[in-house]
C-alpha positions in Angstrom: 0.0 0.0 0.0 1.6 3.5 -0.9 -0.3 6.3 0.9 1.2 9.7 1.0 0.4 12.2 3.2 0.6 16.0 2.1 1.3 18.6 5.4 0.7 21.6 2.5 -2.8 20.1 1.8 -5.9 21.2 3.7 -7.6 18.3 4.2 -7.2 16.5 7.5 -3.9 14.3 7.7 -6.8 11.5 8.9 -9.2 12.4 5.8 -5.9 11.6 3.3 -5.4 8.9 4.6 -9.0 7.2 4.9 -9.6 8.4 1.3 -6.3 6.8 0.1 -7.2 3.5 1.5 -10.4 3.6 0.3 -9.1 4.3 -3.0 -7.5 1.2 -2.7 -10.4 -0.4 -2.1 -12.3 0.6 -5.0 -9.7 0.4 -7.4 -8.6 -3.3 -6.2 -5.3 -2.9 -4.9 -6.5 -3.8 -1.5 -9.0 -6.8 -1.4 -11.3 -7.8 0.3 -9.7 -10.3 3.5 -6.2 -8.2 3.1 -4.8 -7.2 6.3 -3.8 -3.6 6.4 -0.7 -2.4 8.9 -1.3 -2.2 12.4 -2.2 1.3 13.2 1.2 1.7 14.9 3.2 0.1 12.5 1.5 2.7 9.9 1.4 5.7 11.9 5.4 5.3 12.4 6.1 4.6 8.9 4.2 7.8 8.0 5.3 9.9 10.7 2.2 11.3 12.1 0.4 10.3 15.2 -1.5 7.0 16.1 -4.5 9.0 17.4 -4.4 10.1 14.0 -3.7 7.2 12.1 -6.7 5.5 14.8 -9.2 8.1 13.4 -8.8 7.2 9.5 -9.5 3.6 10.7 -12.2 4.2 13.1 -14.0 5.9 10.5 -13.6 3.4 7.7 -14.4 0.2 10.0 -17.6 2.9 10.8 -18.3 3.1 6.6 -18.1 -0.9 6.7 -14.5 -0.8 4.1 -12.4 -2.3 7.0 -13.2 -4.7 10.2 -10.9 -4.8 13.2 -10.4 -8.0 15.2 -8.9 -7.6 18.9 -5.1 -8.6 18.8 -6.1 -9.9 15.4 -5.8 -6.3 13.3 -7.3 -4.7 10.9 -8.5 -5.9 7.8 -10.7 -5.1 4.2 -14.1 -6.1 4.6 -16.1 -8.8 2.7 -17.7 -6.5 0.5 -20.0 -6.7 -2.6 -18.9 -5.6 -6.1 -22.3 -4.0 -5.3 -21.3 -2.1 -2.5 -18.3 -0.9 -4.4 -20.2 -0.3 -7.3 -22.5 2.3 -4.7 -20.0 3.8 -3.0 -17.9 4.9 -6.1 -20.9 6.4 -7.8 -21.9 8.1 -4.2 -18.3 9.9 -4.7 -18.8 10.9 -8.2 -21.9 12.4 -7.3 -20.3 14.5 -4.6 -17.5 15.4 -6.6 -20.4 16.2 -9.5 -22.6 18.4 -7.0 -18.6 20.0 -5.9 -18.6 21.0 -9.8 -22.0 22.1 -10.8 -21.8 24.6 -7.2 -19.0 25.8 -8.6 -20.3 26.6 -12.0 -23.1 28.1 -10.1 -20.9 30.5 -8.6 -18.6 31.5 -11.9 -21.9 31.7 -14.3 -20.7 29.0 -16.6 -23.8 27.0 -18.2 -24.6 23.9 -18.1 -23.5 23.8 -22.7 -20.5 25.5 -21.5 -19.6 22.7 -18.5 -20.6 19.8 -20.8 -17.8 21.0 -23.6 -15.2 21.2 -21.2 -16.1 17.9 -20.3 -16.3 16.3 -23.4 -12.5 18.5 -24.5 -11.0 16.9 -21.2 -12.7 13.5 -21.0 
Protein backbone atom coordinates (compact mmCIF):
# COMPACT_ATOMS: atom_id res chain seq x y z
CA UNK A 1 0.00 0.00 0.00
CA UNK A 2 1.56 3.46 -0.93
CA UNK A 3 -0.29 6.29 0.90
CA UNK A 4 1.18 9.71 0.99
CA UNK A 5 0.41 12.17 3.23
CA UNK A 6 0.63 15.99 2.14
CA UNK A 7 1.33 18.63 5.35
CA UNK A 8 0.66 21.60 2.52
CA UNK A 9 -2.83 20.10 1.75
CA UNK A 10 -5.90 21.17 3.72
CA UNK A 11 -7.57 18.34 4.19
CA UNK A 12 -7.17 16.51 7.51
CA UNK A 13 -3.90 14.28 7.65
CA UNK A 14 -6.80 11.45 8.91
CA UNK A 15 -9.17 12.40 5.79
CA UNK A 16 -5.88 11.57 3.31
CA UNK A 17 -5.41 8.90 4.59
CA UNK A 18 -8.98 7.19 4.89
CA UNK A 19 -9.57 8.40 1.33
CA UNK A 20 -6.29 6.85 0.08
CA UNK A 21 -7.19 3.45 1.49
CA UNK A 22 -10.42 3.61 0.31
CA UNK A 23 -9.09 4.30 -3.03
CA UNK A 24 -7.52 1.20 -2.67
CA UNK A 25 -10.39 -0.38 -2.14
CA UNK A 26 -12.34 0.64 -4.96
CA UNK A 27 -9.74 0.39 -7.36
CA UNK A 28 -8.64 -3.26 -6.19
CA UNK A 29 -5.28 -2.87 -4.88
CA UNK A 30 -6.53 -3.82 -1.54
CA UNK A 31 -8.97 -6.79 -1.43
CA UNK A 32 -11.30 -7.83 0.34
CA UNK A 33 -9.68 -10.31 3.46
CA UNK A 34 -6.17 -8.19 3.13
CA UNK A 35 -4.81 -7.18 6.26
CA UNK A 36 -3.84 -3.65 6.39
CA UNK A 37 -0.65 -2.37 8.89
CA UNK A 38 -1.35 -2.16 12.39
CA UNK A 39 -2.25 1.30 13.21
CA UNK A 40 1.24 1.69 14.94
CA UNK A 41 3.21 0.11 12.49
CA UNK A 42 1.49 2.74 9.89
CA UNK A 43 1.41 5.69 11.94
CA UNK A 44 5.40 5.26 12.37
CA UNK A 45 6.10 4.61 8.90
CA UNK A 46 4.20 7.79 8.02
CA UNK A 47 5.29 9.92 10.71
CA UNK A 48 2.24 11.31 12.08
CA UNK A 49 0.44 10.31 15.18
CA UNK A 50 -1.52 7.03 16.05
CA UNK A 51 -4.46 8.97 17.40
CA UNK A 52 -4.36 10.13 13.95
CA UNK A 53 -3.72 7.25 12.08
CA UNK A 54 -6.67 5.48 14.82
CA UNK A 55 -9.19 8.14 13.40
CA UNK A 56 -8.76 7.25 9.48
CA UNK A 57 -9.49 3.60 10.70
CA UNK A 58 -12.17 4.23 13.12
CA UNK A 59 -13.97 5.91 10.53
CA UNK A 60 -13.56 3.36 7.71
CA UNK A 61 -14.41 0.17 9.98
CA UNK A 62 -17.64 2.88 10.79
CA UNK A 63 -18.35 3.06 6.57
CA UNK A 64 -18.05 -0.85 6.71
CA UNK A 65 -14.55 -0.79 4.08
CA UNK A 66 -12.39 -2.30 7.04
CA UNK A 67 -13.20 -4.74 10.25
CA UNK A 68 -10.88 -4.77 13.18
CA UNK A 69 -10.37 -7.96 15.19
CA UNK A 70 -8.89 -7.56 18.94
CA UNK A 71 -5.14 -8.59 18.83
CA UNK A 72 -6.05 -9.93 15.36
CA UNK A 73 -5.75 -6.26 13.27
CA UNK A 74 -7.29 -4.73 10.85
CA UNK A 75 -8.48 -5.94 7.83
CA UNK A 76 -10.67 -5.06 4.20
CA UNK A 77 -14.11 -6.13 4.65
CA UNK A 78 -16.10 -8.83 2.71
CA UNK A 79 -17.72 -6.46 0.53
CA UNK A 80 -20.04 -6.65 -2.63
CA UNK A 81 -18.91 -5.62 -6.06
CA UNK A 82 -22.34 -3.97 -5.33
CA UNK A 83 -21.35 -2.08 -2.50
CA UNK A 84 -18.29 -0.92 -4.35
CA UNK A 85 -20.18 -0.30 -7.28
CA UNK A 86 -22.53 2.29 -4.69
CA UNK A 87 -19.96 3.78 -2.99
CA UNK A 88 -17.93 4.94 -6.10
CA UNK A 89 -20.94 6.44 -7.77
CA UNK A 90 -21.86 8.13 -4.15
CA UNK A 91 -18.31 9.87 -4.70
CA UNK A 92 -18.81 10.93 -8.17
CA UNK A 93 -21.89 12.41 -7.33
CA UNK A 94 -20.35 14.52 -4.63
CA UNK A 95 -17.50 15.44 -6.64
CA UNK A 96 -20.41 16.22 -9.46
CA UNK A 97 -22.58 18.42 -7.01
CA UNK A 98 -18.63 20.05 -5.88
CA UNK A 99 -18.56 21.00 -9.80
CA UNK A 100 -21.96 22.11 -10.75
CA UNK A 101 -21.82 24.56 -7.23
CA UNK A 102 -19.04 25.84 -8.62
CA UNK A 103 -20.29 26.61 -12.01
CA UNK A 104 -23.10 28.08 -10.07
CA UNK A 105 -20.92 30.48 -8.59
CA UNK A 106 -18.63 31.50 -11.94
CA UNK A 107 -21.86 31.71 -14.29
CA UNK A 108 -20.71 28.97 -16.56
CA UNK A 109 -23.75 26.99 -18.20
CA UNK A 110 -24.61 23.91 -18.14
CA UNK A 111 -23.51 23.82 -22.66
CA UNK A 112 -20.49 25.54 -21.54
CA UNK A 113 -19.57 22.67 -18.54
CA UNK A 114 -20.62 19.85 -20.81
CA UNK A 115 -17.84 21.04 -23.60
CA UNK A 116 -15.16 21.21 -21.22
CA UNK A 117 -16.07 17.92 -20.31
CA UNK A 118 -16.32 16.30 -23.38
CA UNK A 119 -12.52 18.51 -24.46
CA UNK A 120 -11.02 16.90 -21.24
CA UNK A 121 -12.66 13.51 -21.03
Amino acid sequence: MNIKISISDTTPIYEQLKNQIKKAIFLGELKSGDMLPSIRQLAKALKISVITTKRAYDDLEAENFIISKQGKGSYVSEQSIEFIKEKRKTLIEEKITELINLCKTYSIEKSELMYMIDLLF
